[in-house]
C-alpha positions in Angstrom: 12.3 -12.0 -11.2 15.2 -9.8 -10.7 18.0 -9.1 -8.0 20.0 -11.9 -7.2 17.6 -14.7 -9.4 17.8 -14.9 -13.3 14.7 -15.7 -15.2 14.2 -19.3 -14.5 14.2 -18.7 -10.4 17.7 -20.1 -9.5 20.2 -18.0 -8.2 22.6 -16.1 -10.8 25.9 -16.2 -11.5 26.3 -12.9 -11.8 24.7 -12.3 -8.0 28.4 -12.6 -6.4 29.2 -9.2 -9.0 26.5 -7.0 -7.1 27.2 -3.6 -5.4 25.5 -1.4 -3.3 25.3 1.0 -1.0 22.7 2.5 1.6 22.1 5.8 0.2 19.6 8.7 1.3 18.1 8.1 -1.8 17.3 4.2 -1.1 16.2 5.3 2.3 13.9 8.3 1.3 12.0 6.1 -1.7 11.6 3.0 1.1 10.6 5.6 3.9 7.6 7.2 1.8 6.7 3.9 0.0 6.7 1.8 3.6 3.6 4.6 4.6 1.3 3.1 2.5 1.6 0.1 5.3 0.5 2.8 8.0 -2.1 3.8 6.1 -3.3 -0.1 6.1 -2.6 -0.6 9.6 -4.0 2.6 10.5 -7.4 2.5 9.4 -7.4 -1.4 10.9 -7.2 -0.1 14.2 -9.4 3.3 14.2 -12.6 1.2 12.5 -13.1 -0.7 15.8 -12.8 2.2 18.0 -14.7 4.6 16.0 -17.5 2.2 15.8 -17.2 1.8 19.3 -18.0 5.5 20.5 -20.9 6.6 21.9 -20.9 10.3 19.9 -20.4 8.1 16.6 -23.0 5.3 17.8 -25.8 8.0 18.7 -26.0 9.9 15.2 -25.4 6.7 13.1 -26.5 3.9 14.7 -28.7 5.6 18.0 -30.7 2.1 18.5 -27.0 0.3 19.1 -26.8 3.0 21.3 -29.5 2.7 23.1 -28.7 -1.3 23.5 -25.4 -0.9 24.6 -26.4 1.7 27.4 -29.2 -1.0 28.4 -26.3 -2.8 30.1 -27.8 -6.2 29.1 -25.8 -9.5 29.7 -25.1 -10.1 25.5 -21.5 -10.2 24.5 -20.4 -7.0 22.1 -21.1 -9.2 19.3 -24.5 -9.0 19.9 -24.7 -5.8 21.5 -23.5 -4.2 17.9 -25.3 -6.6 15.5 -26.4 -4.6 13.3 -26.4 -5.0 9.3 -25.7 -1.3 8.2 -22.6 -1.3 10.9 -21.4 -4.4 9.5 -21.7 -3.0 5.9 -20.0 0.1 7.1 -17.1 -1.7 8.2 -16.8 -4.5 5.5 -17.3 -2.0 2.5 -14.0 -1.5 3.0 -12.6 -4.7 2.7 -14.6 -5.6 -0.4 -13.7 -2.6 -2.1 -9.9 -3.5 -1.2 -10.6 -6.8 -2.8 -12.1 -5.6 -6.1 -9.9 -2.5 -6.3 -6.9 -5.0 -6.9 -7.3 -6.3 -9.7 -7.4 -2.9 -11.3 -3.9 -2.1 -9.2 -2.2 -4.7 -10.9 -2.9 -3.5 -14.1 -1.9 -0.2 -13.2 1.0 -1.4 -11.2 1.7 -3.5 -14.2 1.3 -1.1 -17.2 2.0 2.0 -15.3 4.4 1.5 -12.9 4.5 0.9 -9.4 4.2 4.7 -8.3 1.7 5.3 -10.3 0.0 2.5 -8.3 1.2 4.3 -5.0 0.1 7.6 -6.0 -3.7 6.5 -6.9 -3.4 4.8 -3.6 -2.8 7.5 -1.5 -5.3 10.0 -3.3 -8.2 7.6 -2.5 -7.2 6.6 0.9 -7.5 10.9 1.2 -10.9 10.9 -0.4 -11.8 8.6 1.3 -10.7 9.8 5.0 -12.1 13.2 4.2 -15.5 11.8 3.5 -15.9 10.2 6.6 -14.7 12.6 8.8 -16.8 14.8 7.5 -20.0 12.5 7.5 -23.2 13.4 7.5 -25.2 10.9 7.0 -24.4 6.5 6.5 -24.0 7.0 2.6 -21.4 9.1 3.1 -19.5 7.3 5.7 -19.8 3.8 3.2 -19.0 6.3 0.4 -15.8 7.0 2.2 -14.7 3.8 3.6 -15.1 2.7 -0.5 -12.4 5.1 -1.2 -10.6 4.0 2.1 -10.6 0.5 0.7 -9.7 1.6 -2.8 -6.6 3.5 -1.5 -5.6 -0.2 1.0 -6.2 -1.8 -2.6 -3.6 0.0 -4.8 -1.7 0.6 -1.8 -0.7 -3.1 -0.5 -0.4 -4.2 -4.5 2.1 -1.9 -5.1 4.3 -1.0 -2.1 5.9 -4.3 -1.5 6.4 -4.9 -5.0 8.2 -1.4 -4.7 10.1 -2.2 -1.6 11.3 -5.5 -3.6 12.0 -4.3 -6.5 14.4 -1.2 -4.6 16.0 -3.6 -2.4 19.5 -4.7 -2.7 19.1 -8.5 -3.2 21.1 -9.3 0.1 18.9 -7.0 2.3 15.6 -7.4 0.9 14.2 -9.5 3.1 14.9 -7.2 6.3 13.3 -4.0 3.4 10.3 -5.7 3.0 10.0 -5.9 6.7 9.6 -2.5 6.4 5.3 -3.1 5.4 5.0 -5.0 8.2 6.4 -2.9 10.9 4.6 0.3 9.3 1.1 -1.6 9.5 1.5 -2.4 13.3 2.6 0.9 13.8 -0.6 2.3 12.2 -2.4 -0.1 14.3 -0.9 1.1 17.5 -0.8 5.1 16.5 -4.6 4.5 15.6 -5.7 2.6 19.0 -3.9 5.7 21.0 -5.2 8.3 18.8 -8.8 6.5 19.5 -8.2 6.4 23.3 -7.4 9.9 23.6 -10.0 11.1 21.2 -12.9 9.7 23.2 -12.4 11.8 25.4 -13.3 14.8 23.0 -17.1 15.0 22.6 -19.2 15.2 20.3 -16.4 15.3 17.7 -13.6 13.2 18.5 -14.5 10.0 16.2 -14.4 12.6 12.9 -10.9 14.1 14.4 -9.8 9.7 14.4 -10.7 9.2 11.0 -9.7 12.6 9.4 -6.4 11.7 10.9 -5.9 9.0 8.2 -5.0 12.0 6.0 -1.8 12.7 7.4 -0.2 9.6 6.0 -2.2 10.0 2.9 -1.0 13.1 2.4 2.6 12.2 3.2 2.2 9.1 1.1 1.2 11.6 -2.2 3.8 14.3 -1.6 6.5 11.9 -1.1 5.5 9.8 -3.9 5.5 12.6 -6.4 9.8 12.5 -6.2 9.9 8.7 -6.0 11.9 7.3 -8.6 10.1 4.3 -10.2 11.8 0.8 -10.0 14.7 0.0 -12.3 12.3 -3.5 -12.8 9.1 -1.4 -13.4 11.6 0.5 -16.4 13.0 -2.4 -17.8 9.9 -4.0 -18.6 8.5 -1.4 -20.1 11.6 -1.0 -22.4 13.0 2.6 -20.7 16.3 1.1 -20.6 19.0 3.7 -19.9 16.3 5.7 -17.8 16.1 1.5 -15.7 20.0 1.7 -15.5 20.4 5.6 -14.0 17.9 4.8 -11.6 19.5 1.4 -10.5 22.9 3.5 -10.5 21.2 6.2 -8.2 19.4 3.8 -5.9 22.8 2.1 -5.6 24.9 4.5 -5.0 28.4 5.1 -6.8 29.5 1.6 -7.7 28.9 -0.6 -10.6 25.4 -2.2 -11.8 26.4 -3.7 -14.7 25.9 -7.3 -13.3 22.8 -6.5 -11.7 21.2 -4.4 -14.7 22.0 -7.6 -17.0 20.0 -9.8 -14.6 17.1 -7.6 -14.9 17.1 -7.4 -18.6 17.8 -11.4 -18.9 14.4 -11.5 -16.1 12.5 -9.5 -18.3 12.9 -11.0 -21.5 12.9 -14.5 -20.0 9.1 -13.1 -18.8 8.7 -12.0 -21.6 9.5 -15.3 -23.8 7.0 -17.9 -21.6 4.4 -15.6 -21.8 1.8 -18.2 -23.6 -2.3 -17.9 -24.7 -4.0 -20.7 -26.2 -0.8 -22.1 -27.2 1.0 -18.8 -28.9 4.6 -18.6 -28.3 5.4 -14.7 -27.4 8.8 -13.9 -27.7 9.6 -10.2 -28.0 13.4 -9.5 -26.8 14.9 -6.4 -24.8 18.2 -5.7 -26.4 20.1 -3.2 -23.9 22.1 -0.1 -25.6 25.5 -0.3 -23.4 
């Protein structure tokens, strides 16, 4: 654990030494990695509305068509009951749930952007495929991707946003995942609303919108710095403390880089299997 907490999760003595300021930097890095939380909330809200459409129902799923134009007194449960529909939405999910424990090897071993990066690439595979659907496979094909991209993307970006906040404001940064996923929500129901309206096309135009963010998402992740905790344990010490001194902003890190260290190697030390003491020490060349 690192910020304002030493190794063994109390507070440490050292947090009443921390400095920081807001810079652009800070701001860009939590800007870019907060979209990956659009990109979650976005596809929430565009699923149901897609699936809702009458273009999208009559050349997927024409007999759900033809039942909900019947007018019959069933509630829309019934009305779309329908196993392919229901594997088209939940492939997602189920990919998002396998999909992370892969991310947090990745996010562990590689880093947390590299995490974000594979994210974003997926979610755009996977938005591309189903805009451009032409038949079911390809739309559970996508929404695969789509769930791989949700996978990598909500392991790693609030690690990220942790890990890049100042320990006195990172509660109100990690916010920032929250807020960006009902944004996506609402962006997507609008986009949705004003879509059906567009025939026979408008449910491809929702979900090939999901690129935007994607795209965003890649772009701006390509000049995020990774986190000074991400460097540390992975023994890229002095590359850990210019990042820290970057995302800070000109004042001194010195207390806060020794808490990450002492975190790290305290991680480092309890690490036990079948009873083997680990115990391999970061020594920090000040």
């Amino acid at each position: 654990m690192a910020g304002g907490f030493g190794g063994d999760g109390v507070l440490s003595e050292r947090a009443h030494q921390y400095e920081y300021r807001i810079t652009g930097y800070f701001i860009f890095a939590c800007i870019v990695a907060a979209l990956g939380g659009s990109l979650f909330g976005y596809d929430l809200g565009v699923s149901g509305g897609v699936t809702s459409m009458d273009d999208f129902l009559k050349e997927f799923f024409p007999k759900i068509y033809r039942r909900k134009q019947l007018h019959l007194n069933e509630t829309d449960y019934c009305k779309y009951d329908n196993q392919i529909l229901t594997l088209f939405t939940s492939s997602l999910y189920f990919a998002g749930l396998i999909s992370t424990f892969g991310a947090s090897h990745v996010t562990r071993n590689k880093g947390r952007k590299a995490s974000i990066l594979v994210g974003a690439v997926s979610f755009f595979i996977g938005a591309v495929l189903n805009a451009t659907a032409k038949n079911i496979a390809m739309l559970i094909i996508g929404r695969i991707f789509l769930g791989v991209g949700i996978g990598f993307g909500n392991q790693a970006v609030p690690l990220y946003l942790s890990e890049m906040a100042p320990a006195k404001i990172r509660g109100a940064v990690n916010q920032l995942f929250q807020l960006t996923t009902c944004l996506g929500i609402l962006i997507a129901n609008l986009i949705n609303y004003g879509t059906d309206k567009i025939h026979p096309w408008g449910w491809r135009l929702s979900l090939g919108l999901a690129t935007v963010p994607a795209t965003l998402m890649f772009v701006g992740g390509l000049f995020l710095p990774e986190t000074p905790n991400s460097l540390v344990e992975q023994g890229r010490l002095e590359e850990a403390r210019k990042v820290l001194e970057r995302v800070r902003g000109p004042t001194k890190v010195d207390a806060e880089f020794a808490d990450l260290v002492d975190a790290s190697n305290t991680a480092r030390a309890i690490k036990t299997r079948s009873g083997i003491y680990l115990h391999e020490k970061i020594v920090p060349n000040w």
